[in-house]
PDB file of N, CA, C and O in Angstrom:
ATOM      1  N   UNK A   1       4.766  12.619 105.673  1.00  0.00           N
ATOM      2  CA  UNK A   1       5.089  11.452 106.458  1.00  0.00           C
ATOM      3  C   UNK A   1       5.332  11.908 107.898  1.00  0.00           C
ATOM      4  O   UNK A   1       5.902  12.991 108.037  1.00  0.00           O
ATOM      5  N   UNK A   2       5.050  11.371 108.750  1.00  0.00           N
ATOM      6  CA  UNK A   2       4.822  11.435 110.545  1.00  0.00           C
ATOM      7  C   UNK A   2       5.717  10.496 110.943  1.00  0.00           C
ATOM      8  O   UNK A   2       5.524   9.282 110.877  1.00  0.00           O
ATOM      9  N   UNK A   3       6.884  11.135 111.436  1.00  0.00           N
ATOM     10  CA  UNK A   3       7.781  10.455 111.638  1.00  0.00           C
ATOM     11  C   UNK A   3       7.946  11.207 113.598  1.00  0.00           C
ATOM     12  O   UNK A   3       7.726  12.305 114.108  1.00  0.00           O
ATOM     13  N   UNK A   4       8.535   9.599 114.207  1.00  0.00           N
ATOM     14  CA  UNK A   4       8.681  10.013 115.996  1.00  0.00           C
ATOM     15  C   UNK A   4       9.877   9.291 116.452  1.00  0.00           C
ATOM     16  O   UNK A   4      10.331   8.170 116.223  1.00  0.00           O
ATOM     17  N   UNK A   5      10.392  10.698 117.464  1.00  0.00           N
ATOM     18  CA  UNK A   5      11.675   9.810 117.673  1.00  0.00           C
ATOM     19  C   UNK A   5      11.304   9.581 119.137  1.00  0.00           C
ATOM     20  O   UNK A   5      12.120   9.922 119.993  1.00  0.00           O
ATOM     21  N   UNK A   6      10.312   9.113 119.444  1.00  0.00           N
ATOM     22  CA  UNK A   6      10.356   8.482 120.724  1.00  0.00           C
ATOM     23  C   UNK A   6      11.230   7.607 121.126  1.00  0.00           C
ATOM     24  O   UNK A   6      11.673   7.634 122.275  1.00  0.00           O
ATOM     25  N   UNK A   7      11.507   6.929 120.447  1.00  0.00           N
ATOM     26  CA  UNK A   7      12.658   6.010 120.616  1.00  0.00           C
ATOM     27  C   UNK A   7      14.269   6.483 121.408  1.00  0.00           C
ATOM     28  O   UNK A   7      14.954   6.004 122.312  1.00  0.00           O
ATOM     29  N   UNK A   8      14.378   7.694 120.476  1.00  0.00           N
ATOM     30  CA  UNK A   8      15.570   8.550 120.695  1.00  0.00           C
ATOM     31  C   UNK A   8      15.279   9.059 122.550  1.00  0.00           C
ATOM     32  O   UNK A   8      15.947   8.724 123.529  1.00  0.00           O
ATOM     33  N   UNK A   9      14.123   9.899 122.490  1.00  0.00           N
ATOM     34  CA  UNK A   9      13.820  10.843 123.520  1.00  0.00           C
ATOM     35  C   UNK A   9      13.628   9.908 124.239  1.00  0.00           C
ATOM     36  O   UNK A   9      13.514  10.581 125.263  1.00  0.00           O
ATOM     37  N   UNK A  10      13.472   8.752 124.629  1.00  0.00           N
ATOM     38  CA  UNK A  10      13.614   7.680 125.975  1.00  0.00           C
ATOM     39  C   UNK A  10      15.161   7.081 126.313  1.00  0.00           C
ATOM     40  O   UNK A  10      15.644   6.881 127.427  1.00  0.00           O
ATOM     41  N   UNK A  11      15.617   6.918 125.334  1.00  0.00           N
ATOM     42  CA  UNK A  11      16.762   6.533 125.415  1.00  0.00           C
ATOM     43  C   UNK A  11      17.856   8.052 126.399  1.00  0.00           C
ATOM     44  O   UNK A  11      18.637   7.971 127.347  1.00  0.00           O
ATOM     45  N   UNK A  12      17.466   9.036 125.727  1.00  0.00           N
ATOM     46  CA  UNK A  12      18.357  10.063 126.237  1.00  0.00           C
ATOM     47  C   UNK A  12      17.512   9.969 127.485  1.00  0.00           C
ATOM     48  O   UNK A  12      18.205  10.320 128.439  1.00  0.00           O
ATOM     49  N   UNK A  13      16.352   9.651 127.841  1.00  0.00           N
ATOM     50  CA  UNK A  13      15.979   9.890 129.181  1.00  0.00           C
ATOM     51  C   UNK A  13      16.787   8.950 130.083  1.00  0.00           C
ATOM     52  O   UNK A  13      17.538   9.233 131.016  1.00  0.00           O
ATOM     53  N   UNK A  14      16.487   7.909 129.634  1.00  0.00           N
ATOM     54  CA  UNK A  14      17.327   6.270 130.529  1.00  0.00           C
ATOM     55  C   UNK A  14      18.697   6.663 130.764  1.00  0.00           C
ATOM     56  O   UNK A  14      19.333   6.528 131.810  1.00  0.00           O
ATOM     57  N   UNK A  15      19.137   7.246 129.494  1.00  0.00           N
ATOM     58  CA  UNK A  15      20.825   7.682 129.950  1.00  0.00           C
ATOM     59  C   UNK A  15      21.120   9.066 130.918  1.00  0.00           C
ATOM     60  O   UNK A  15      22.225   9.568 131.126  1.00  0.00           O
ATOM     61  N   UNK A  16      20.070   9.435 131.338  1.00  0.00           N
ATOM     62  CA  UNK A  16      20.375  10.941 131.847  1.00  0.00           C
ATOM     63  C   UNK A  16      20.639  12.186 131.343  1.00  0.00           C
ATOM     64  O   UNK A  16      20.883  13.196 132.002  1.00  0.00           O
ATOM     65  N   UNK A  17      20.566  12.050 129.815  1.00  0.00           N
ATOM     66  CA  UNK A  17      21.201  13.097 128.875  1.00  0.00           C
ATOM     67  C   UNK A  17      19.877  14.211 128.309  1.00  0.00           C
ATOM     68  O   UNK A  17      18.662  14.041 128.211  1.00  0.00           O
ATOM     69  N   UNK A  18      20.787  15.399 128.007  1.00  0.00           N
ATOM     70  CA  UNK A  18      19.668  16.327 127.813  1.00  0.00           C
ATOM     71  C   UNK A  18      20.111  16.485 125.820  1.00  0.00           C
ATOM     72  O   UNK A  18      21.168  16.272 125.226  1.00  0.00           O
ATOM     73  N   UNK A  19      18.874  16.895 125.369  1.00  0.00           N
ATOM     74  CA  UNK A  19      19.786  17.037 123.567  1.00  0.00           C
ATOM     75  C   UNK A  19      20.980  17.884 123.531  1.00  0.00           C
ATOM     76  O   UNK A  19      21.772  17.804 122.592  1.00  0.00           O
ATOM     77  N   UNK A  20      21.144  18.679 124.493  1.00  0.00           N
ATOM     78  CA  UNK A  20      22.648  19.123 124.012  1.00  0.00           C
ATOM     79  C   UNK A  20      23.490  18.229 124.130  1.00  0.00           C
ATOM     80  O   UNK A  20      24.330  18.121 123.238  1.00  0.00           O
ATOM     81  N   UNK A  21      23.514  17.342 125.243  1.00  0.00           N
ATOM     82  CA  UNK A  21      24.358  16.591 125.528  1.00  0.00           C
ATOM     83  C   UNK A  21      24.343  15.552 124.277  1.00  0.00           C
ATOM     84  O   UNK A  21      25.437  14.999 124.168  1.00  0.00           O
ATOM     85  N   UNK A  22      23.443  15.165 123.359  1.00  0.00           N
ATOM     86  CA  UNK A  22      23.584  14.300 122.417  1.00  0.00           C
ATOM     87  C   UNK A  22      23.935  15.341 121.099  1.00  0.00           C
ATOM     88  O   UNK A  22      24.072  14.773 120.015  1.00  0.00           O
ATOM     89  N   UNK A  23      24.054  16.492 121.122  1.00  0.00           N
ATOM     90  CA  UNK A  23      24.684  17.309 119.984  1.00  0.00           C
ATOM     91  C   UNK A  23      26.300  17.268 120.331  1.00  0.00           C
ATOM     92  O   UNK A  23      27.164  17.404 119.465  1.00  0.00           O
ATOM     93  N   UNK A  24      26.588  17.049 121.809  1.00  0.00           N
ATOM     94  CA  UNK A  24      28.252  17.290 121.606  1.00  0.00           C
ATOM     95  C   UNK A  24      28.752  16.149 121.795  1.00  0.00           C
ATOM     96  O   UNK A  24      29.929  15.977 121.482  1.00  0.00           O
ATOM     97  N   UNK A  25      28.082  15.213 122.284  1.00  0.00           N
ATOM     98  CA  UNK A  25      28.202  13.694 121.193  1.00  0.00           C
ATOM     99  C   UNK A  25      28.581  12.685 120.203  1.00  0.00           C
ATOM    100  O   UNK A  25      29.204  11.626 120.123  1.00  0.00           O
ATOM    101  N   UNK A  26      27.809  13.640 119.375  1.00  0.00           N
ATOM    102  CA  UNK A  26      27.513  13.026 118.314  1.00  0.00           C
ATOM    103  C   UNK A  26      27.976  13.812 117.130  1.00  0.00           C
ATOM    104  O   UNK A  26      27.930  13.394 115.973  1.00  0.00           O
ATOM    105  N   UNK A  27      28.470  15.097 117.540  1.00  0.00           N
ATOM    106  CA  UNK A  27      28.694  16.333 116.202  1.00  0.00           C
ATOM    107  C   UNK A  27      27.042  16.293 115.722  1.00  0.00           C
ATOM    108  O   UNK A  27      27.260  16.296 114.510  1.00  0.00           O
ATOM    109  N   UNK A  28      26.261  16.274 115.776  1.00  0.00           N
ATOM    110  CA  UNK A  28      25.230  16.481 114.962  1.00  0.00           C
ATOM    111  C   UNK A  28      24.495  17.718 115.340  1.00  0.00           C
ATOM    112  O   UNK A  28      24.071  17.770 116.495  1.00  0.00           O
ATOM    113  N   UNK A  29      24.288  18.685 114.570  1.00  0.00           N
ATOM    114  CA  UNK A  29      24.141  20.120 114.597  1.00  0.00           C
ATOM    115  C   UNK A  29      23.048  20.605 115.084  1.00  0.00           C
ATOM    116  O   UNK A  29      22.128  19.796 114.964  1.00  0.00           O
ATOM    117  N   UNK A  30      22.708  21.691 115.642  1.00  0.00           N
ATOM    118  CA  UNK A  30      21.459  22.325 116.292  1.00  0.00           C
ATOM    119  C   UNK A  30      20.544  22.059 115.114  1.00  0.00           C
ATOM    120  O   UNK A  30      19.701  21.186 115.322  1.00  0.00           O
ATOM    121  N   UNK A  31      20.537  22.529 114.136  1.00  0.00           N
ATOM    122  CA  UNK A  31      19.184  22.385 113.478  1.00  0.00           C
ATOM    123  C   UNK A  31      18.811  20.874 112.951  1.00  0.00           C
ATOM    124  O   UNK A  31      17.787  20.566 112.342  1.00  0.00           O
ATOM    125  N   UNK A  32      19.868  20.024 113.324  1.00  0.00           N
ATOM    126  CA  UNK A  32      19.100  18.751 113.096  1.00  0.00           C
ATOM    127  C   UNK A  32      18.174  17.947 113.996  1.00  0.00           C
ATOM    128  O   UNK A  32      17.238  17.162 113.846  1.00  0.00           O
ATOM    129  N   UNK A  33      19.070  18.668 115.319  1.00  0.00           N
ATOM    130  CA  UNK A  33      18.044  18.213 116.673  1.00  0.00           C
ATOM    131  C   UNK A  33      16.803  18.826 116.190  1.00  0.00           C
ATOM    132  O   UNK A  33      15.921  18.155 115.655  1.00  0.00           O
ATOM    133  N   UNK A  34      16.705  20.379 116.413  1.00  0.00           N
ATOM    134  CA  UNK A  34      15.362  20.753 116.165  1.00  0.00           C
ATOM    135  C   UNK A  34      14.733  19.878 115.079  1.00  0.00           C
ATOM    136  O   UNK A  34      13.763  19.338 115.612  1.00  0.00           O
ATOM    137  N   UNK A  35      14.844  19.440 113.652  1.00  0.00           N
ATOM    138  CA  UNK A  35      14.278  18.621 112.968  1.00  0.00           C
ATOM    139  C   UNK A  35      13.860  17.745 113.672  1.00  0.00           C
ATOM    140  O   UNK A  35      12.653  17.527 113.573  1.00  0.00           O
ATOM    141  N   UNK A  36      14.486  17.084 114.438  1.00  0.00           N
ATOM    142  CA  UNK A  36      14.145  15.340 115.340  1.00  0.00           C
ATOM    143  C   UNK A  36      12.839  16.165 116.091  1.00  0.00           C
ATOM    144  O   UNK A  36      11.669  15.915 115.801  1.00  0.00           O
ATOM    145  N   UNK A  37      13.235  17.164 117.078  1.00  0.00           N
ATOM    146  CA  UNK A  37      12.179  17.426 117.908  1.00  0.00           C
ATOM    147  C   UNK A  37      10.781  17.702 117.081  1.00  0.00           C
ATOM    148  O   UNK A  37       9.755  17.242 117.582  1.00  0.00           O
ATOM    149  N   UNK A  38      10.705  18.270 116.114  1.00  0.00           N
ATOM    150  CA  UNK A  38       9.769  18.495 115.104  1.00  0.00           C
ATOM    151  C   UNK A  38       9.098  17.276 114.405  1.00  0.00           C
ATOM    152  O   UNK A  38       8.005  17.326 113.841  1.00  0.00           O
ATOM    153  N   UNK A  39       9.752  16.368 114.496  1.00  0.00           N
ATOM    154  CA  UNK A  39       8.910  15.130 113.912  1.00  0.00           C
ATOM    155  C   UNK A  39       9.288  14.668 112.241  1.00  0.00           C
ATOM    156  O   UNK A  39       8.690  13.926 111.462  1.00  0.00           O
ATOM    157  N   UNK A  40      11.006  15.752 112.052  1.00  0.00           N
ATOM    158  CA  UNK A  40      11.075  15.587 110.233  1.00  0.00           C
ATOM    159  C   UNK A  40      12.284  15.077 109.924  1.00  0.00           C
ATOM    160  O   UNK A  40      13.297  15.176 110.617  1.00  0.00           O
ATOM    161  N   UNK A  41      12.171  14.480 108.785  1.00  0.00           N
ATOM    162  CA  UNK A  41      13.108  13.284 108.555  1.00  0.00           C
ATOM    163  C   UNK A  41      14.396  14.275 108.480  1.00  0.00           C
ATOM    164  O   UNK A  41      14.693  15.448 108.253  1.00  0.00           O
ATOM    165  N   UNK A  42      15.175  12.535 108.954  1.00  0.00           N
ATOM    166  CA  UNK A  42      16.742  13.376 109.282  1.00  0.00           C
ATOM    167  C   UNK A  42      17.512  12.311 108.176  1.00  0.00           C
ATOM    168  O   UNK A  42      16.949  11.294 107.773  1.00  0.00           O
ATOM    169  N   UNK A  43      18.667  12.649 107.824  1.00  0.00           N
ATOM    170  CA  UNK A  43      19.579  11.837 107.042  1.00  0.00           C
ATOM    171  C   UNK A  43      19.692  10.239 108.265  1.00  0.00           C
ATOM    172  O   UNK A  43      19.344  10.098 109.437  1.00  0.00           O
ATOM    173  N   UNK A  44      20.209   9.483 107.468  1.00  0.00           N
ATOM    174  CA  UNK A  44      21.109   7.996 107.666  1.00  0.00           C
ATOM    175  C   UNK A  44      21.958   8.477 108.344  1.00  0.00           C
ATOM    176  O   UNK A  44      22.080   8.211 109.539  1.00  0.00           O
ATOM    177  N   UNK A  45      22.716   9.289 107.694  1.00  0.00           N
ATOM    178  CA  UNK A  45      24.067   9.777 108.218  1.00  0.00           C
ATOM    179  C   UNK A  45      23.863   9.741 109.738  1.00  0.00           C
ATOM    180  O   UNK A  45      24.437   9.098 110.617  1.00  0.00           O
ATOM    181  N   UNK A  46      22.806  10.687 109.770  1.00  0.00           N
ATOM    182  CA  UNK A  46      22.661  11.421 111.852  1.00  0.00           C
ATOM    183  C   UNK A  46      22.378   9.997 112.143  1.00  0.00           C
ATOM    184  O   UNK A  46      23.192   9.477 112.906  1.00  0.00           O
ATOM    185  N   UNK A  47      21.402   9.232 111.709  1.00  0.00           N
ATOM    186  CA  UNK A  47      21.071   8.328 112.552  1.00  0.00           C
ATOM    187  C   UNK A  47      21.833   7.279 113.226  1.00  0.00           C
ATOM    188  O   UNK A  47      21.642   6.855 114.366  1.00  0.00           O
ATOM    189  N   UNK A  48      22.897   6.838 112.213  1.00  0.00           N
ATOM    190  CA  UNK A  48      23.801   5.884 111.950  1.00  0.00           C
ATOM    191  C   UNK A  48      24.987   6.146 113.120  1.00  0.00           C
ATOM    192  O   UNK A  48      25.597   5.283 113.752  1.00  0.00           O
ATOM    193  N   UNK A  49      25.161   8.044 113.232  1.00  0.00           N
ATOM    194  CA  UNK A  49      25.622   8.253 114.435  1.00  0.00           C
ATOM    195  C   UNK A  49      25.093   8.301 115.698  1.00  0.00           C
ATOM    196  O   UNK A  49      25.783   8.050 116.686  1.00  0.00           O
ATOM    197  N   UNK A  50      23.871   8.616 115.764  1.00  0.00           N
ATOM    198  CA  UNK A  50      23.298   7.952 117.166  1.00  0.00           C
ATOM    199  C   UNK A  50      23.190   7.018 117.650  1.00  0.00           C
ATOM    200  O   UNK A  50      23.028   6.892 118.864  1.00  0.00           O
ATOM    201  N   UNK A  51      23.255   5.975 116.721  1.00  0.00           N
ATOM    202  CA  UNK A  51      23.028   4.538 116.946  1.00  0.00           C
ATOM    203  C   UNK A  51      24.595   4.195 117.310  1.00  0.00           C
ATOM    204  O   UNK A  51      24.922   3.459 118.241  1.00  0.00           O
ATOM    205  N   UNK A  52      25.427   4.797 116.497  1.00  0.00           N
ATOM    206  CA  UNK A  52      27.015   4.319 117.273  1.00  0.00           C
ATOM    207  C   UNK A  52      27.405   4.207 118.918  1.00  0.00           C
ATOM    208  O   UNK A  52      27.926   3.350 119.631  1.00  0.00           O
ATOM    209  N   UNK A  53      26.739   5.852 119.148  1.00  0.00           N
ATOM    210  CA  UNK A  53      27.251   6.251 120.075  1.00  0.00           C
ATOM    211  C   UNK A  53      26.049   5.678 121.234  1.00  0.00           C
ATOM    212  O   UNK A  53      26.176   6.037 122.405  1.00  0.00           O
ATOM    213  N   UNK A  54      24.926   4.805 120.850  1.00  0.00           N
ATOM    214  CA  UNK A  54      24.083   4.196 121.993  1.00  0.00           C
ATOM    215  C   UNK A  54      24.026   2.920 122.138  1.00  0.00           C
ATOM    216  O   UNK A  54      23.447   2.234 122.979  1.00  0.00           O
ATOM    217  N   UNK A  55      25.170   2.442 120.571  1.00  0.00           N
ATOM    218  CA  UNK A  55      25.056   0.930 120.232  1.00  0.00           C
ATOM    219  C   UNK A  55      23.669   0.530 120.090  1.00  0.00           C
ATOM    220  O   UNK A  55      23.408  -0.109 121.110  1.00  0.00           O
ATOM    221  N   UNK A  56      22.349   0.598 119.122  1.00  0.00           N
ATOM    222  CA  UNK A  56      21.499   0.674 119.076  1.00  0.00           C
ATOM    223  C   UNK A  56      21.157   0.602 117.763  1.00  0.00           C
ATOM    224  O   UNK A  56      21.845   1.316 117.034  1.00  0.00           O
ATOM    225  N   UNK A  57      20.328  -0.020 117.249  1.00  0.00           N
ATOM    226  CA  UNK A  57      19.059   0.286 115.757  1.00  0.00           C
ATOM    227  C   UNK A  57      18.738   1.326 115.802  1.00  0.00           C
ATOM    228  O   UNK A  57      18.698   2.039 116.804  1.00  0.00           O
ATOM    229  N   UNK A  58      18.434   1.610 114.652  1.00  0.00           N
ATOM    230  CA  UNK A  58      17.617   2.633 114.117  1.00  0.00           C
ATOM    231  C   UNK A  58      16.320   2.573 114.142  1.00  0.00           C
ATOM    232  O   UNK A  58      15.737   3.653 114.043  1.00  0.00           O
ATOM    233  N   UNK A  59      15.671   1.596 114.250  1.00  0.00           N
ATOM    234  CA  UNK A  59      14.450   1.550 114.725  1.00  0.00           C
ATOM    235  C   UNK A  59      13.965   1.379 116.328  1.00  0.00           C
ATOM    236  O   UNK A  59      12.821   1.273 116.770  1.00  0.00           O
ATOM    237  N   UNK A  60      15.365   1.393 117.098  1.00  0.00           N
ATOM    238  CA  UNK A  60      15.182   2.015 118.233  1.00  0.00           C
ATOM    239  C   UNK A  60      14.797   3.438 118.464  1.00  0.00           C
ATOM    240  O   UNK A  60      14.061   3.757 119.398  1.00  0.00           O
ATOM    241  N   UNK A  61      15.342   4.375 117.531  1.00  0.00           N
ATOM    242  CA  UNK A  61      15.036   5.415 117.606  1.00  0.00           C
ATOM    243  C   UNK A  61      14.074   6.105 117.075  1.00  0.00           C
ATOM    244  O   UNK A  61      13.796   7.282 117.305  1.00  0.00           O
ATOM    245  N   UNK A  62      13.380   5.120 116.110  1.00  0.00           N
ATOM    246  CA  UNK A  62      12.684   6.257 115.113  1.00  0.00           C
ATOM    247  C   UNK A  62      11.589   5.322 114.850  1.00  0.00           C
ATOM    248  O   UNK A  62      11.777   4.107 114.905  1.00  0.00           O
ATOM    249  N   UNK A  63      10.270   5.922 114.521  1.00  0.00           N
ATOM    250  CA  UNK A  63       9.454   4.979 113.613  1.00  0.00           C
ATOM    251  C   UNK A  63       8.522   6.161 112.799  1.00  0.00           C
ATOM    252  O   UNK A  63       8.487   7.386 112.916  1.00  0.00           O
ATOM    253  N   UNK A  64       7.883   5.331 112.036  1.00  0.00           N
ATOM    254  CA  UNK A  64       6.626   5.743 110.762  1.00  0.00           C
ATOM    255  C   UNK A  64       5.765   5.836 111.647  1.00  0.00           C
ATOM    256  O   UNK A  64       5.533   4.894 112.404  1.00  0.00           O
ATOM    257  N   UNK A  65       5.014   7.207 111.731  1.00  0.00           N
ATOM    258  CA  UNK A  65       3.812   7.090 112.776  1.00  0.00           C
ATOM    259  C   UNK A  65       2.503   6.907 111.131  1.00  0.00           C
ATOM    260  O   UNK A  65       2.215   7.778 110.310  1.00  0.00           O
ATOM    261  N   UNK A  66       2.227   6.091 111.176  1.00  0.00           N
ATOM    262  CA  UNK A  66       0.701   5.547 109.944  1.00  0.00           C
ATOM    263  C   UNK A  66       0.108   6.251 110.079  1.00  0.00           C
ATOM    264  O   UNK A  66      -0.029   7.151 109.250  1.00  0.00           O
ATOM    265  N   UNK A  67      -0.736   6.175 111.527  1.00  0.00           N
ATOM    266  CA  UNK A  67      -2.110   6.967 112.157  1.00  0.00           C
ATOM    267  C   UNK A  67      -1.825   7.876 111.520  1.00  0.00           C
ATOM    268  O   UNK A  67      -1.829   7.635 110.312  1.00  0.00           O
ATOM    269  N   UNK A  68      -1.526   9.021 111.839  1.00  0.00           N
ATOM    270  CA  UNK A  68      -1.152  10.085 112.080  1.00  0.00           C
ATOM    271  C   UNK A  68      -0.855  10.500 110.399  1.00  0.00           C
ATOM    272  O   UNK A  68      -1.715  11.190 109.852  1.00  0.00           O
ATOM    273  N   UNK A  69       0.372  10.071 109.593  1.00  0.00           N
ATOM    274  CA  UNK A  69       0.043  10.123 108.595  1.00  0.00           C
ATOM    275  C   UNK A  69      -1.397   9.667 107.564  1.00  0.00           C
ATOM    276  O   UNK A  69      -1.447  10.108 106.416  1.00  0.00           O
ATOM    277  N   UNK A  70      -2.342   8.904 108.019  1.00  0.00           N
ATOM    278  CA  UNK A  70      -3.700   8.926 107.447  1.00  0.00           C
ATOM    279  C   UNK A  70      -4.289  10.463 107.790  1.00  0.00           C
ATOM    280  O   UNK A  70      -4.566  11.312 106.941  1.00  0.00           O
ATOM    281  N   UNK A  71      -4.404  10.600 109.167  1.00  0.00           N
ATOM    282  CA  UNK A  71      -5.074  11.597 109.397  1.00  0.00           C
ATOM    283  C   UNK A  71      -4.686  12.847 108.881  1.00  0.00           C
ATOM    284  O   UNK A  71      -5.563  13.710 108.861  1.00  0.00           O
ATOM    285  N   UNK A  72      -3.468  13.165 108.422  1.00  0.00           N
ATOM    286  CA  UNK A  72      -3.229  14.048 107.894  1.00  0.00           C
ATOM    287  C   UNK A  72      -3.787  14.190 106.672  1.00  0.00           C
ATOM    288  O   UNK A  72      -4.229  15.277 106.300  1.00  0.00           O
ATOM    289  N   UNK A  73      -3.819  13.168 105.971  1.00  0.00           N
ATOM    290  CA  UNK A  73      -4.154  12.910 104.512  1.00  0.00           C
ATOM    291  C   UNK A  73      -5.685  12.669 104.159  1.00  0.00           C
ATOM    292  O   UNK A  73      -6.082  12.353 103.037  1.00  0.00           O
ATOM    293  N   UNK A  74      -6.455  12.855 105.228  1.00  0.00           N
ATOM    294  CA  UNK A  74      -7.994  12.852 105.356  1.00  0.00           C
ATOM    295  C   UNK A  74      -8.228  13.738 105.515  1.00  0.00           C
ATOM    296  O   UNK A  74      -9.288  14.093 104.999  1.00  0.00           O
ATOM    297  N   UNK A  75      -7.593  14.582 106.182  1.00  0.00           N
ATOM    298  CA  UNK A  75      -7.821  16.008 106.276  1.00  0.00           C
ATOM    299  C   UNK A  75      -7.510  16.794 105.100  1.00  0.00           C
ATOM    300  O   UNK A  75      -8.376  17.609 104.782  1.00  0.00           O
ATOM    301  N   UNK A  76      -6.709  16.746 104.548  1.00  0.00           N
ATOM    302  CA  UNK A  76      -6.348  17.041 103.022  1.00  0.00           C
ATOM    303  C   UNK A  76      -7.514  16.743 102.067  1.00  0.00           C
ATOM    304  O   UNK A  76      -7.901  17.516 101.191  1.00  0.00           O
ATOM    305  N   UNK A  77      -7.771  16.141 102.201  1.00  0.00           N
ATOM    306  CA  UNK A  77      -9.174  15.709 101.112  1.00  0.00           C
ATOM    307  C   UNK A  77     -10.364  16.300 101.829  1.00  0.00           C
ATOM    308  O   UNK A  77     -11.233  16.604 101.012  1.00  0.00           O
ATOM    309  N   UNK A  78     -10.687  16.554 103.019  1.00  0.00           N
ATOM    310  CA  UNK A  78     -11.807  17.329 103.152  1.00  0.00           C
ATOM    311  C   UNK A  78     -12.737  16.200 103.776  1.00  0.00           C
ATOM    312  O   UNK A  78     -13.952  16.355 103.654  1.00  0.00           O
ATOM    313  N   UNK A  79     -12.118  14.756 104.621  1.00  0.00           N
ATOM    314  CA  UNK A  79     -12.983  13.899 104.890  1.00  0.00           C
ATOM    315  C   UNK A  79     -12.541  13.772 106.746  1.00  0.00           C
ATOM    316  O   UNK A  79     -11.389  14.118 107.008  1.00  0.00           O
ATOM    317  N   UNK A  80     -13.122  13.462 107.533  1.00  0.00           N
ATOM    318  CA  UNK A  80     -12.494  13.723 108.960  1.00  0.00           C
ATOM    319  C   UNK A  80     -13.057  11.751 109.184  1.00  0.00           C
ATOM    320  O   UNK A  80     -12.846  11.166 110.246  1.00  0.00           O
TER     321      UNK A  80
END
């Protein structure tokens, strides 16, 4: 699954904030950022705290990239 936190990474842009600044935040730990930056699913938990601390949805932050998951999965089968 192709998951993007564009959502997230604009928001910290609009606010001026760099990801550390949303790790001391939020308590949410170095290797979960790296997960976000990577594109891989994170718990409710993290999200539920980002969204506190931006007053925000969760689908502000995050979505199902489809495309992207097809193409992965075409490629897997050997079809482009």
């Amino acid at each position: 699954m192709a998951i993007s936190y564009n959502g997230l990474w604009k928001i910290l842009i609009d606010n001026g904030m760099k990801k550390g600044d949303l790790k001391r935040r939020t308590g949410i730990s170095s290797g979960t950022i790296a997960k976000m930056t990577n594109g891989e699913a994170v718990t409710l938990t993290v999200l539920e705290k980002i969204c506190n601390e931006f007053n925000c949805d969760i689908g502000d932050l995050v979505e199902i990239d489809t495309f992207k998951e097809k193409k992965v999965g075409e490629e897997k089968d050997g079809k482009r």
